[in-house]
VMD Tcl script that draws the C-alpha trace (Angstrom):
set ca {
  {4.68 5.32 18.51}
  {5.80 2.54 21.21}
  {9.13 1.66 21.40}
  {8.08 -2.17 21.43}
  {9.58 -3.76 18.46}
  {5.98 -5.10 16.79}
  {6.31 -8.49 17.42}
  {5.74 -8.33 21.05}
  {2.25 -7.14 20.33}
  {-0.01 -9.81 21.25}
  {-3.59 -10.49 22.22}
  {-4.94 -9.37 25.37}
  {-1.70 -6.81 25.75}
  {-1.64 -3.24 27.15}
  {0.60 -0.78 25.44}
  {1.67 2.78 25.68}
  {1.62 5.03 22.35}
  {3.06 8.01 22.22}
  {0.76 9.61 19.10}
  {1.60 12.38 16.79}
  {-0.53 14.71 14.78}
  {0.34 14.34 10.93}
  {3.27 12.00 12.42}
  {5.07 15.30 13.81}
  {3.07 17.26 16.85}
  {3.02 15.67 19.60}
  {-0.43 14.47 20.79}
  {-0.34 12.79 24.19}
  {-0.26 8.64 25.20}
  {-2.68 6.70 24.75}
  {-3.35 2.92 25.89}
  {-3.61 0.43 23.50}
  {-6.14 -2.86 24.97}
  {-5.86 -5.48 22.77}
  {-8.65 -8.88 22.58}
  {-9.62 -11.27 20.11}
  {-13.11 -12.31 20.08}
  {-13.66 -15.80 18.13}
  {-17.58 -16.16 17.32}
  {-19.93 -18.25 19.78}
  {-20.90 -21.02 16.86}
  {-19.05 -21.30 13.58}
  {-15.51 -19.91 12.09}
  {-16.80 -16.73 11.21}
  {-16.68 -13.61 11.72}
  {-13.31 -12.54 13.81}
  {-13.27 -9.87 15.89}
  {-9.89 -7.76 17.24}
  {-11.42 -5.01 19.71}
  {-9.11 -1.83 21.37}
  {-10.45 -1.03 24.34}
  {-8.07 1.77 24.91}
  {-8.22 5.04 26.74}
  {-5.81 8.15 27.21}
  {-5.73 11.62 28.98}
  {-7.85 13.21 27.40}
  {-10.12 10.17 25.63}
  {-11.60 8.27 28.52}
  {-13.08 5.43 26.40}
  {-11.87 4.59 22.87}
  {-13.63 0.86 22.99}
  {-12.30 -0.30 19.00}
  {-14.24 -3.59 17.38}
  {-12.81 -4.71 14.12}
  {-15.05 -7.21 12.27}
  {-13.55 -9.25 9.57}
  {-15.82 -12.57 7.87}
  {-15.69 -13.67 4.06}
  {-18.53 -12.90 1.81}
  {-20.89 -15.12 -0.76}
  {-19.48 -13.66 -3.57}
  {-15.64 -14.58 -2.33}
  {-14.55 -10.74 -1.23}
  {-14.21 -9.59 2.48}
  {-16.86 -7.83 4.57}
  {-14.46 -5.25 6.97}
  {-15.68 -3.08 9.47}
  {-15.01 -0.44 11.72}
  {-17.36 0.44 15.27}
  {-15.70 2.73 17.65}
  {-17.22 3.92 20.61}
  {-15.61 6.96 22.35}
  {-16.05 9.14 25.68}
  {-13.86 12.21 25.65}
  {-16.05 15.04 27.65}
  {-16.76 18.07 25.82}
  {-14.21 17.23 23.53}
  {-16.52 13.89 22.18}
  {-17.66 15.39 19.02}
  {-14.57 16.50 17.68}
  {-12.74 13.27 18.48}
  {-15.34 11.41 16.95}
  {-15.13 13.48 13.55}
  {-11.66 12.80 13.97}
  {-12.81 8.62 14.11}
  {-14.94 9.41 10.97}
  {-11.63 10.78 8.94}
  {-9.34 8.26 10.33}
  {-11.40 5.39 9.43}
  {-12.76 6.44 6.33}
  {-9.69 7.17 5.09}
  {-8.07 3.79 6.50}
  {-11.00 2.28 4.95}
  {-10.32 3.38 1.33}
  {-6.62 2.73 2.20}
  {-7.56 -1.13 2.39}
  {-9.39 -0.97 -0.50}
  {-6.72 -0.02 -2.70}
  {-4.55 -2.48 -1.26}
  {-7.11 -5.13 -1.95}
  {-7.65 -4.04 -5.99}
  {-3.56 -3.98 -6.26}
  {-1.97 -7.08 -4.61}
  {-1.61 -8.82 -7.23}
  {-0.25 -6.68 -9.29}
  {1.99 -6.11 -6.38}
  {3.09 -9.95 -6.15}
  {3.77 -9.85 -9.77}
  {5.88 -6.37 -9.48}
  {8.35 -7.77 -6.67}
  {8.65 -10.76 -8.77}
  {9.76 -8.60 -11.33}
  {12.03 -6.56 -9.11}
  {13.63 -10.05 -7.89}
  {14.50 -10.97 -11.49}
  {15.89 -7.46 -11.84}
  {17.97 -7.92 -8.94}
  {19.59 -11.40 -9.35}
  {19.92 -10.14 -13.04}
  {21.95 -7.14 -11.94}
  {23.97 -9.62 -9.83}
  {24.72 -11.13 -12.34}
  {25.95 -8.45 -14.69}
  {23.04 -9.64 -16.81}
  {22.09 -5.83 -17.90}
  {19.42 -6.86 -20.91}
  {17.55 -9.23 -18.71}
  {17.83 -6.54 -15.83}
  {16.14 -4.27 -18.11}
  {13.48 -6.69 -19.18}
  {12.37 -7.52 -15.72}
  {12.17 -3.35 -15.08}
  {10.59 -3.02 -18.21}
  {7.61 -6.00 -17.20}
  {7.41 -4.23 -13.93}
  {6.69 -0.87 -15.09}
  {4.18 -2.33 -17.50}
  {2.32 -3.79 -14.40}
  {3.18 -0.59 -12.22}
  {1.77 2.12 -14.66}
  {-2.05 2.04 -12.88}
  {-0.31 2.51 -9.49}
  {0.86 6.06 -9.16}
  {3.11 4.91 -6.36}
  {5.01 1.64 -7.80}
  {4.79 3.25 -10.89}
  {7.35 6.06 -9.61}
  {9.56 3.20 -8.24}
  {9.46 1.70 -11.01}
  {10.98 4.69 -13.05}
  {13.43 5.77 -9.82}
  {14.59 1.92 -10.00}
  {15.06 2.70 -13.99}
  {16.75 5.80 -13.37}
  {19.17 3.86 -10.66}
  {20.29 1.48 -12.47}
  {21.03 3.81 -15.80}
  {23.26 5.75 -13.41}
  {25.33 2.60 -12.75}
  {25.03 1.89 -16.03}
  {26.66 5.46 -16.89}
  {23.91 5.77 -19.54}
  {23.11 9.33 -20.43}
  {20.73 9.12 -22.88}
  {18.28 6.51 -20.32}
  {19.02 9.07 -17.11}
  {17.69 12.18 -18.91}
  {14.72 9.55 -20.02}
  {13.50 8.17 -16.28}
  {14.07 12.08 -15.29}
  {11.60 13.07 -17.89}
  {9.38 10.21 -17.08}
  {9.21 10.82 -13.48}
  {8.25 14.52 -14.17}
  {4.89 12.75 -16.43}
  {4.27 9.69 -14.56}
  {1.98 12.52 -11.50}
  {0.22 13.81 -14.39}
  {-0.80 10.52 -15.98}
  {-2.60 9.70 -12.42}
  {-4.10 13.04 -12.58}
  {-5.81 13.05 -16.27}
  {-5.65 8.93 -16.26}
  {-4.00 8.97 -19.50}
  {-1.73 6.05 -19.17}
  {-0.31 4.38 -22.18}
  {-1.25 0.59 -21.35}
  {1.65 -1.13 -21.91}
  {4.64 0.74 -22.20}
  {7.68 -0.36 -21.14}
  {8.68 2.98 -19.72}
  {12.25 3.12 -21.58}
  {13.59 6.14 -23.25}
  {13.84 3.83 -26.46}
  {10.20 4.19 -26.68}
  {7.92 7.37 -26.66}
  {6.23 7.68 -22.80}
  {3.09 8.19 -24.71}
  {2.93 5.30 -27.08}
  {0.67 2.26 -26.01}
  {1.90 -1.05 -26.70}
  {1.02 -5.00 -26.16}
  {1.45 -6.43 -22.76}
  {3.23 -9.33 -22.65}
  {0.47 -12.71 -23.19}
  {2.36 -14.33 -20.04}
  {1.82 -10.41 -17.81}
  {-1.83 -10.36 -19.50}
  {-3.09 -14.17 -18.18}
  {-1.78 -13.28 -15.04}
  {-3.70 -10.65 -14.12}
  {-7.22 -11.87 -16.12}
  {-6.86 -15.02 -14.15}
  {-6.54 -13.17 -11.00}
  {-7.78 -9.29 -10.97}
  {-5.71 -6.27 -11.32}
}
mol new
graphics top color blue
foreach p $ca { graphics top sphere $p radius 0.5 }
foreach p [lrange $ca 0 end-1] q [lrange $ca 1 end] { graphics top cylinder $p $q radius 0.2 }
display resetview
């Protein structure tokens, strides 16, 4: 981690990272080189390259390639070349890990923002709601965004923690015990994919009943991909 708040990364900078393994051991500094490479005819493709180096990696030269495709999707890619002694091959199954995983990262990010967009839309009518002391239409929104949330094992668990908050405030017993219960299930709906499509996540309702999403919910994301 730098200490550089991240908007003074810019193009063509050199910065100092301190890195840690899993985010806890520390692993030495390495040097961050920065460049953006526009093509030599045309728009496309963009290219970002790291050109960076540390202690103990002597060259870790980083090209990013990013260009739209035919069929309206992004091509991505990832070409590292790296120079770290005898310790080259397991650095660079390190680079296979890091990337692949990074990789699949983006493409899950990809398949959900949408349904993203339309989940902090929901959370903003939840909010100003609340504000408002406006607790049906606060649950309505929370309701919407669990039914978009349920595929998403992550939003789906803020959506039932955001549930669970605001039954707290609301001092309602019978709703607290329900998001507990839910939380517990919503893991183990990821797990064996058995989601109810649908439900609105409520206690009123059983967490295993399926029911109609909403027509305005359902155009949404036909019209633009889950």
């Amino acid at each position: 981690m730098s200490d550089e708040p991240f908007e003074a990364f810019k193009p063509g900078g050199r910065y100092p990272m301190k890195l840690r393994l899993f985010g806890v051991v520390p692993f030495g500094t390495q040097w961050i080189v920065t460049s953006v490479h526009q093509p030599e005819t045309g728009v496309w493709p963009k290219q970002l390259r790291d050109n960076g180096h540390s202690a103990l990696i002597s060259k870790w030269d980083h090209w990013i390639t990013i260009a739209p495709t035919e069929s309206g999707g992004t091509f991505y890619s990832d070409e590292v070349e790296i120079s770290a002694g005898i310790v080259t091959p397991f650095i660079w199954a390190f680079a296979q890990l890091f990337y692949w995983h990074r990789q699949r990262r983006w493409r899950g990010l990809a398949r959900t923002l949408n349904a993203r967009r339309l989940i902090a839309d929901e959370m903003s009518a939840y909010r100003a709601a609340r504000a408002a002391n406006d607790a049906n239409c606060a649950w309505v929104a929370l309701e919407r965004a669990h039914i978009l949330s349920q595929p998403y094992l992550g939003p789906h668990l803020a959506s039932h923690w955001a549930m669970l908050g605001f039954a707290v405030h609301l001092r309602d017993r019978r709703e607290v015990t329900g998001q507990i219960v839910r939380l517990a299930l919503a893991p183990l709906g990821a797990l064996t994919g058995r989601i109810p499509i649908g439900n609105t996540g409520r206690s009123n309702v059983s967490a295993f009943k399926a029911m109609p999403i909403p027509d305005d919910l359902a155009s949404e994301l036909n019209e633009h991909g889950k």
